[in-house]
Phi, psi and omega in degrees: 000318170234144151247190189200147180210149179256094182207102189072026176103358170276135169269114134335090168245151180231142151248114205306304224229149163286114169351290184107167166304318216271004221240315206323321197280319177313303187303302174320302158253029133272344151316327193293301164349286182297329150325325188273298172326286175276354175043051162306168173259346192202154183211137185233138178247136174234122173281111160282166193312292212302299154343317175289077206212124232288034173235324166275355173282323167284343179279346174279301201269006137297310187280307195306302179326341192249357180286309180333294224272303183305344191085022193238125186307112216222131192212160186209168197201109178221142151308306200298159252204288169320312172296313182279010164271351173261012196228299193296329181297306214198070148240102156002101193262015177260339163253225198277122167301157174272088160305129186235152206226098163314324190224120165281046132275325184284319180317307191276331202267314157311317177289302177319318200297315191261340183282323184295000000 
């Protein structure tokens, strides 16, 4: 359901698959997990297609809240047009904004960009 890659000071997690409801808290915290682990300065989540659904959108804006409390920077990257407007509604506007993405490449290039 997630992987992860460590690349250029960006931590990567992709999400494969949809959680499902009973999945969202599991998702949120192996995200969290790896965040803890690597202690990144920026972490970009990328929703693959199968993945985009409004169960991963509450478990990607569960792990931002907890980027916050770590200090750690979060940007997410979707095709879906609905998801990310359900990412954009509702992220926490007392910290670090969530910046979202339409193209993981402006995505991936905008994290490196910023880690260097």
């Amino acid at each position: 359901m997630l992987s992860h890659r460590l690349d250029r000071g960006v931590l990567v997690l992709t999400v494969h698959e949809d959680p499902g409801i009973d999945g969202r808290a599991e998702l949120a915290a192996g995200m969290t997990s790896y965040m803890r682990d690597y202690q990144p300065a920026r972490v970009l989540v990328i929703i693959d297609d199968p993945a985009a659904t409004p169960a991963t959108a509450s478990a990607v804006l569960r792990a931002h809240r907890q980027c916050d409390e770590l200090g750690v920077l979060m940007s997410a990257a979707t095709r879906s047009a609905p998801v990310r407007r359900l990412l954009e509604a509702n992220a926490a506007s007392g910290g670090a904004r969530l910046v979202v993405h339409p193209h993981i490449d402006v995505a991936m290039s905008a994290a490196y960009e910023a880690a260097a």
